[in-house]
N, C-alpha and C positions, 0 to 999 in steps of 0.2 A: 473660709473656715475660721471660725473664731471659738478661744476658750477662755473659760473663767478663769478666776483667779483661785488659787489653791486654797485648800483648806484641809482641816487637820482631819486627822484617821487614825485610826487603829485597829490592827487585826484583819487588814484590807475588808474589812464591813463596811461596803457600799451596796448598794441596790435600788434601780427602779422598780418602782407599783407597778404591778401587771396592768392597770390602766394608763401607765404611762406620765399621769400627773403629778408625781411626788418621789422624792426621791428619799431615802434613809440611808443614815451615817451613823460609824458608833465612835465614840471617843472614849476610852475605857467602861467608865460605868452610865455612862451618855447615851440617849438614843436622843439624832438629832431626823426633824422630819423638815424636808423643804419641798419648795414647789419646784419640781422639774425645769418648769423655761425660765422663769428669774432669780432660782437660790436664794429667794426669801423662806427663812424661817416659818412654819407654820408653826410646829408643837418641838415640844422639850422634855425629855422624857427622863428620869434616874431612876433606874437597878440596884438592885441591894450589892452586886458585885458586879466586878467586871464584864461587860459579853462574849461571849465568845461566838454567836451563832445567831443573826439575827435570817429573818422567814415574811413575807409577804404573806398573806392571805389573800385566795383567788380573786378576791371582789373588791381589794384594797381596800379593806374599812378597819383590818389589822393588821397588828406587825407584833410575831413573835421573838421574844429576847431569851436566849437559853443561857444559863450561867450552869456549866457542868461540875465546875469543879462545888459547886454549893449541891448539886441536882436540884437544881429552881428553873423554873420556865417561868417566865413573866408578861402577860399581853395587855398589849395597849390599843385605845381604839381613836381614830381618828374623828369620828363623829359625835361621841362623849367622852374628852378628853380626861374627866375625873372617873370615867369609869377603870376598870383595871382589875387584871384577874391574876391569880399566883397561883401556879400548882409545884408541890412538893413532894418532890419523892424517897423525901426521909434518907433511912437506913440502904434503901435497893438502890440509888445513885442513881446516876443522869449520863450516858454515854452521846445519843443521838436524841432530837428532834425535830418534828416537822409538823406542817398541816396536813390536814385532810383536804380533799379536792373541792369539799364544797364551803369550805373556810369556816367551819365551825365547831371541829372538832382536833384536839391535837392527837400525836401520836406518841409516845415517850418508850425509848428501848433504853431497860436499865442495865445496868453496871454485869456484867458476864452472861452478856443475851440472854437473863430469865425469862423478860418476859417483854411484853409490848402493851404499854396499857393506851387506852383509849379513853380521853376526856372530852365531855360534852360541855361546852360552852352555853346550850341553850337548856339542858335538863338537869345541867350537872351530874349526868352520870356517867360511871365507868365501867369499861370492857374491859376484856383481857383477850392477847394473844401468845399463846405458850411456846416454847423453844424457839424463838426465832433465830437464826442460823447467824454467829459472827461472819460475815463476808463484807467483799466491796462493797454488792447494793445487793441488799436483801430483800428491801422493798418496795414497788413498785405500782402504781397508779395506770392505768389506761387513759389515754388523751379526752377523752368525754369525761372522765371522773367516776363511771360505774363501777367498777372493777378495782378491789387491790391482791394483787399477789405478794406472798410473803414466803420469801427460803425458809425453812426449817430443818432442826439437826433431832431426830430421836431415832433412841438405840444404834448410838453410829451407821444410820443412815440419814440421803438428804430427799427430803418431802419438799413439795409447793403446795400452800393452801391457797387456795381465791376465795374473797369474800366480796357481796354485796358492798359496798361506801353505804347506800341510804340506811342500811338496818345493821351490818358489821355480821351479818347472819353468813356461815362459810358455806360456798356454792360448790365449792369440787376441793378434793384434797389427796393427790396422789405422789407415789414417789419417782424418783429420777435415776436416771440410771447413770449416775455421775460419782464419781472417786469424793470429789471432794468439793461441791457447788461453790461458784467463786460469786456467781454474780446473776441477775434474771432484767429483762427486759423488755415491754409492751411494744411491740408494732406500732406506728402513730395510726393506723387505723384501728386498735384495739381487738385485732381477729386473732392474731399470733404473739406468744411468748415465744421469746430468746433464754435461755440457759446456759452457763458456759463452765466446763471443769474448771478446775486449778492449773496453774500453769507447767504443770507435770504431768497432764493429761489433757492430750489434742482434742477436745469433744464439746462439738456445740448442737443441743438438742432445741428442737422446735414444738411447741407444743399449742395444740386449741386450745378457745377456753372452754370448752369441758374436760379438759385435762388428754385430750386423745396426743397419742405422739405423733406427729407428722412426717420429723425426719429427721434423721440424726446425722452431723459430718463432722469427719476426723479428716484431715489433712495427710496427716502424719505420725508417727507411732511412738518413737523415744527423744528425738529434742523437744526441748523448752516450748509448751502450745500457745495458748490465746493472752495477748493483753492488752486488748481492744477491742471494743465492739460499736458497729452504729448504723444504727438505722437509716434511709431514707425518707425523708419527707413524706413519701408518696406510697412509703410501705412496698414498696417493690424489690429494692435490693438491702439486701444487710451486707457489710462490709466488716472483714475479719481481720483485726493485725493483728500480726502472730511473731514472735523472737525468732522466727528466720529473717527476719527484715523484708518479709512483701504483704501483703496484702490482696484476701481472698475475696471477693463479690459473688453472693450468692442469687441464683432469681426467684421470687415468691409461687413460680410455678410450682417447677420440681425442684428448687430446693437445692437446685445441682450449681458446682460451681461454672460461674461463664466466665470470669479469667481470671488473671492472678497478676497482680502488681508489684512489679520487685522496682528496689530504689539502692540501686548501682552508687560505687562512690566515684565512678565517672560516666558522664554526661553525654553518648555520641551521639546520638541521632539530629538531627540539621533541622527538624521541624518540634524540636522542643527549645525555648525559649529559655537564655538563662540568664535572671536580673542578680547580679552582683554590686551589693554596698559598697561602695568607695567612700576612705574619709580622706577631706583637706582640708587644710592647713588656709583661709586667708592670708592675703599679703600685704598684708597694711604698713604703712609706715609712719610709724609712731611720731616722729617727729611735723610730718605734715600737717598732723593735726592742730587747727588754731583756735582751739580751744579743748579743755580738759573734758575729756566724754565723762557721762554718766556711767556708773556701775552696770546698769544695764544696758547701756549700748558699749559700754567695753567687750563684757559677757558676749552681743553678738558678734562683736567687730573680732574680736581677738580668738573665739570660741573656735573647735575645728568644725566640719561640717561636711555631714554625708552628705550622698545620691547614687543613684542606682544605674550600673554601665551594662549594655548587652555585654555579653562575653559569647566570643567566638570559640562551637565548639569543634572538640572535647576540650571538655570542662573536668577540671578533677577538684573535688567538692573535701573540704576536708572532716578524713575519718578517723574516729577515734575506739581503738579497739580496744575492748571489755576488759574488766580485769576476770578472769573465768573463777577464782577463786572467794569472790565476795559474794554475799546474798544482794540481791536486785541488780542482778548486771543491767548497766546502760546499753539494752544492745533491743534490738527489734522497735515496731511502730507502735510508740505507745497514743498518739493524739491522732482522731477521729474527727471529721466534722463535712456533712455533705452542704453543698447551699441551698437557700429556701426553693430554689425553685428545680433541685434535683440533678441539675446538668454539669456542676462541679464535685469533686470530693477533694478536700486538703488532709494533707494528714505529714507524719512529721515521724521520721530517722531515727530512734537516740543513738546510734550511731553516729551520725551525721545530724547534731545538736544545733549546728546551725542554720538547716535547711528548711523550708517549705513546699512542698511536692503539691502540685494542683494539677488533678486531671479532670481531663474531660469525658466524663460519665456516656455524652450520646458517641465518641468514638474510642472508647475505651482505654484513649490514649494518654501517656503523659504531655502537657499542653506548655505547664510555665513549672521554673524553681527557682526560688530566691534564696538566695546565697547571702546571708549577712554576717554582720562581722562581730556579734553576740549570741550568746543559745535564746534558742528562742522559749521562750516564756510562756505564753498562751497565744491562743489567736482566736476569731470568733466571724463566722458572718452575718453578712446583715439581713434582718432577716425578711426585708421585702425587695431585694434584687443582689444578682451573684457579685458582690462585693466584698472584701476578707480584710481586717484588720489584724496585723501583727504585732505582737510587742516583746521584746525582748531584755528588759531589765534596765534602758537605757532611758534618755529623755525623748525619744524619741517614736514616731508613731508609724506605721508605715502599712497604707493603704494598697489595694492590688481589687482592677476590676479586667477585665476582658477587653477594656481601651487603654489599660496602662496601668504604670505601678507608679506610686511616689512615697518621699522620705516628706515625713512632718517633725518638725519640731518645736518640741510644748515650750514656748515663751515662758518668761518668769524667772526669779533668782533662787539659787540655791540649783542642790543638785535634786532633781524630782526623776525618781527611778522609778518606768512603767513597770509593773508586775501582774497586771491583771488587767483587763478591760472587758466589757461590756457597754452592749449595743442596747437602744433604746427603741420601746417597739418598733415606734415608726421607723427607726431608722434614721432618723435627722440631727441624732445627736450618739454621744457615745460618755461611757461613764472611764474615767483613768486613775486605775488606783495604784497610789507606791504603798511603801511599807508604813509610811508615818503622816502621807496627806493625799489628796484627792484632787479632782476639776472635772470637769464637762467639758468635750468639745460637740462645736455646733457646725454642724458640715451644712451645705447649702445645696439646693436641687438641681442648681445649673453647672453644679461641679460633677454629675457624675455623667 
């Protein structure tokens, strides 16, 4: 395993090209472009303002730069570097941006979800899309790219419209029978939308895409409902975390629930695995030393240093209970994520801030939990075999496959706190963003 050496960031704006070959950084009003496997510089990009939201395009030949606070969208192309397009949205503001699926068109929702306009890159013309609904995620794409659904709010009701991507022409446009739509979601085989209430109402509806309702489940009737949702790979199960702290698995048959995943703040059962971070202390003796170390070999020699000890159970995992009187209690599974190949799901306590829960999908069980000794940050799998990257705000990296877990630590001076990561298509590398610089790490095929 080997990493680069840092370099600067801002806004944790890092991201690989969907093809893999390039990578993009922002440094305030910077968009830097490099090649993926050696960190050379290719292009150099300056914005009228700061970024706040940089965007691949599907085909990596762009990169969208959003500046909200101006409402500017900026793009840039990798193959005619002096090309460059600017779109403004004046007086209506600039809340969100994205592309469109076939990388040629943007999408802009202004300033008190007026509107959603649609710019063309190739004809320069513009659509419109009316009331689009303030929520989580309003908008959503189908994995082919044919299909967009968009939440809508008119006459305090909530609508979904689907529209063609190739012509923007609306294919079905009906309403939901939901309090107050938080959020909408494509099947990765694009046959089924996900819909979900507010989190003051249990209710997640299923619907085709001709708008037919499939089926609708409620859990539960007066506590705190859904604030989580995810799909399977393979479009088979959706998985629901809900502020009772479990986790519902629905099956694409009938829709019905097949079990339900609760995440206890103690550990008993004897066939679930519990990896616990241990930090020490080296014991070096200063004086032996015959000659004066280097800054960086002080840093490792004297630095303390995790890994990770089975723990015999019961395991009592620690819990942190809500304050009941604040808005956004820390309390139920708010992180989702199944692995590429369907047979894992991790998902994550705030409860229990510190924990990882990974089951195993073909026996419905809990498998492994990693217990660390920070909250955990993000995590992400890789996406061509069941392997899980954790990061928790430390210097530190910490891998988990089905032959074992380990503690990495990002070499280099200063203190470099993980906050974000992401995996590289293939898989062979990983992107590690703190708050103020970046690196690559390059993992090797005979490690996993």
């Amino acid at each position: 395993m080997n990493f680069s050496e840092l370099f600067k960031l801002s806004g944790l704006l890092g991201r690989f090209s969907p093809d893999g070959k390039c990578l993009a950084s922002c440094i305030q009003h910077r968009l830097v472009v490099r090649d993926a496997s050696s960190l050379n510089i290719l292009q150099l990009y300056t914005c009228l303002d700061q970024i706040q939201y940089i965007e691949w395009s599907s085909d990596s030949l762009f990169i969208l730069c959003a500046m909200y606070k101006r409402g500017v969208v900026q793009v840039w192309s990798l193959e005619q570097p002096d090309w460059h397009c600017k779109i403004d949205e004046g007086s209506a503001g600039l809340v969100a941006s994205c592309w469109s699926p076939d990388g040629r068109h943007i999408l802009n929702t202004t300033e008190f979800h007026l509107r959603i306009t649609v710019w063309s890159l190739c004809t320069k013309s513009v659509s419109y899309i009316k009331y689009p609904k303030a929520c989580q995620q309003g908008v959503a794409f189908t994995k082919d790219g044919r299909y967009m659904a968009v939440a809508e709010r008119r006459d305090c009701k909530d609508f979904i419209s689907i529209f063609v991507c190739s012509n923007w022409q609306l294919l079905r446009h009906f309403d939901t029978e939901t309090q107050d739509l938080f959020g909408i979601e494509w099947a990765p085989n694009g046959c089924v939308l996900a819909a979900w209430d507010t989190c003051l109402e249990y209710k997640v509806l299923l619907y085709s895409l001709d708008g037919r309702l499939l089926s609708s489940y409620r859990a539960y009737e007066w506590p705190l409902g859904i604030k989580s949702i995810a799909w399977s790979p393979s479009s088979q199960f959706l998985a629901i975390g809900s502020f009772d702290e479990k986790v519902r698995i629905l099956n694409h048959v009938t829709w019905k629930k097949i079990t339900e995943l609760d995440h206890p703040a103690t550990i008993a059962s004897k066939k679930t695995i519990v990896y616990k971070e241990v930090e020490k202390s080296p014991t070096v003796d200063r004086e032996r030393l015959t000659f004066p170390p280097t800054r960086a070999l002080a840093s490792s020699l004297f630095s303390t240093q995790s890994k990770y000890e089975i723990s015999q159970v019961p395991v009592s995992l620690q819990y942190i209970k809500p304050v009941a009187d604040r808005a956004n209690p820390k309390v139920g599974v708010g992180m989702l994520a199944f692995s590429a190949d369907n047979c894992f799901l991790a998902t994550k306590n705030d409860n229990i801030p510190n924990a990882v829960w990974i089951w195993d999908i073909r026996k419905l069980k809990l498998s492994v939990v990693l217990e660390q000794l920070c909250t955990i940050q993000c995590f992400q799998w890789d996406p061509c075999q069941p392997r899980l990257a954790v990061c928790t705000g430390s210097s530190r990296m910490y891998l988990w496959s089905p032959a074992g877990c380990v503690v990495v630590q990002v070499p280099g001076e200063g203190d470099f706190q993980i906050m974000s990561l992401s995996w590289h298509s293939s898989g062979d590398s990983m992107l590690l963003l703190s708050k103020d610089h970046f690196c690559v790490c390059y993992l090797e095929r005979e490690e996993v």
